[in-house]
C-alpha positions in Angstrom: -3.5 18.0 13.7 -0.7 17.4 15.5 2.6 17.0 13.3 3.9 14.6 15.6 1.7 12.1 14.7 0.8 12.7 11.3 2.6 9.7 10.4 0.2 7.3 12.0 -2.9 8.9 10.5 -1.4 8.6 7.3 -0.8 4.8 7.9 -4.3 4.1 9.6 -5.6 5.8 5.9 -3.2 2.9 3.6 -4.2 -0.1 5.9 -7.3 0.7 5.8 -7.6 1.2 2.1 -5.8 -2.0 1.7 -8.0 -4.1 3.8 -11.2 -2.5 2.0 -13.3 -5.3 0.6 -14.9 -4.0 -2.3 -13.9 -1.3 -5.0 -17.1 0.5 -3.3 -15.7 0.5 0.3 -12.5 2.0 -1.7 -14.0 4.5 -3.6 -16.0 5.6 -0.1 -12.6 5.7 1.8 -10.7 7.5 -0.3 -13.3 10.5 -0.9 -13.5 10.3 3.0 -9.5 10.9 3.1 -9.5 13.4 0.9 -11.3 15.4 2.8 -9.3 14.7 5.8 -6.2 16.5 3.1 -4.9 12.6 2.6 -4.7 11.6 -1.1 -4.5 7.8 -1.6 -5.3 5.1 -3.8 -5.2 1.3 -3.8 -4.4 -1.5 -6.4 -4.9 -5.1 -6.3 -2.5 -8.0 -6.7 -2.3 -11.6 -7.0 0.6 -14.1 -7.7 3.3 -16.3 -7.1 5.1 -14.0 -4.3 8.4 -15.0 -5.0 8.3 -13.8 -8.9 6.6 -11.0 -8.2 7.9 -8.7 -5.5 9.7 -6.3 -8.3 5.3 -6.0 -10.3 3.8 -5.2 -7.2 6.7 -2.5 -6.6 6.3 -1.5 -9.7 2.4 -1.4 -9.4 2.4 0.5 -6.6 4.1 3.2 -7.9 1.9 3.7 -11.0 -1.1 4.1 -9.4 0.3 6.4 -6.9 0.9 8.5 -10.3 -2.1 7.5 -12.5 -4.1 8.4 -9.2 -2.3 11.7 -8.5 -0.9 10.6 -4.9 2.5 11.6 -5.7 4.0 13.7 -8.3 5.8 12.7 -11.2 9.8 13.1 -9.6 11.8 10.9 -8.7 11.7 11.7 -5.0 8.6 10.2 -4.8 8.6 7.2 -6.7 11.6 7.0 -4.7 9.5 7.0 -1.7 6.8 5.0 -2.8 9.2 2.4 -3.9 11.1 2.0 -1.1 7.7 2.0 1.0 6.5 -0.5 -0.8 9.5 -2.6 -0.3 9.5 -2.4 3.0 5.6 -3.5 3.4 6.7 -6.4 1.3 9.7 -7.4 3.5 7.6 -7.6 6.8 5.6 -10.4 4.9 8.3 -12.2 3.1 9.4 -15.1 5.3 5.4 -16.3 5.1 4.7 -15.6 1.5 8.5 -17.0 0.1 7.1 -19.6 -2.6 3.6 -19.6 -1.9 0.7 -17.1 -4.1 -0.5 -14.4 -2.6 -3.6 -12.2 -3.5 -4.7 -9.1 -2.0 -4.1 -5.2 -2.5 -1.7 -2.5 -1.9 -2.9 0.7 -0.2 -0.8 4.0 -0.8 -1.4 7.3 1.7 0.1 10.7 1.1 0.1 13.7 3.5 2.1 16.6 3.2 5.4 14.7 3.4 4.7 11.3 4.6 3.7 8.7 2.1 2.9 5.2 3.6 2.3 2.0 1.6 0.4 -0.9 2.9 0.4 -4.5 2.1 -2.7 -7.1 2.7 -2.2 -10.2 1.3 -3.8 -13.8 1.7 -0.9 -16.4 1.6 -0.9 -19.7 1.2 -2.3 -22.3 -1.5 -5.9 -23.1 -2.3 -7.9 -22.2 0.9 -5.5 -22.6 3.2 -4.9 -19.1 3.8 -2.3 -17.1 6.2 -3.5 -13.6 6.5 -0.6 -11.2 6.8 -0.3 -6.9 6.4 2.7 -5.2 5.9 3.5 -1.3 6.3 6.2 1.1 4.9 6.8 4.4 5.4 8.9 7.5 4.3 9.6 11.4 4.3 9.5 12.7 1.1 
């Protein structure tokens, strides 16, 4: 593959896994990226966005470690962190004071780890679809 785009592979592979919509479509996707060399995992969340920005961070980055995407260094909870925050700040002005619910997909290949964010929005039904995606070098 080329390097060059490595980066957007490695993103297709967390959006996907985030918009998967069962824990089988999950499972499936995630054997299929692994042997495609991307490890990746997903976890779900739902909440009151505003409150919870700092969990879902948080969540992110254990799995990422329970599931073996990263190692256990600071470098890359670093990464995943601040990935995560970023996918979380391209959906902030909808989500500010309204739940959310959805899951988080995390992709890592050789140095790129990409976090993905696809959340419902909104109270009761009356859901706003949005997807946010972070990415770093690690």
């Amino acid at each position: 593959m080329n390097q060059q785009y490595e980066s957007a592979v490695v993103a297709r592979a967390a959006l996907n896994l985030a918009m998967s919509p069962t824990r089988e479509a999950e499972s499936q996707l995630k054997i299929k990226y692994l042997n495609e060399g991307i490890k990746c995992t997903a976890v779900d969340y739902g909440g009151e966005f505003s409150s919870s920005v700092q969990k879902v961070v948080e969540r992110t980055v254990v799995a990422a470690k329970r599931e073996e995407v990263i190692e256990e260094k600071f470098l890359h909870e670093g990464g995943v962190a601040g990935a995560a925050r970023e996918a979380i700040s391209q959906i902030m002005n909808k989500a500010f004071g309204l739940n959310v619910g959805g899951k988080v997909g995390i992709a890592k290949k050789n140095e790129h780890i990409v976090v993905a964010v696809f959340f419902a929005i909104g109270l009761l039904h009356l859901n706003e679809i949005s997807a946010g995606l972070g990415h770093r070098v690690i």
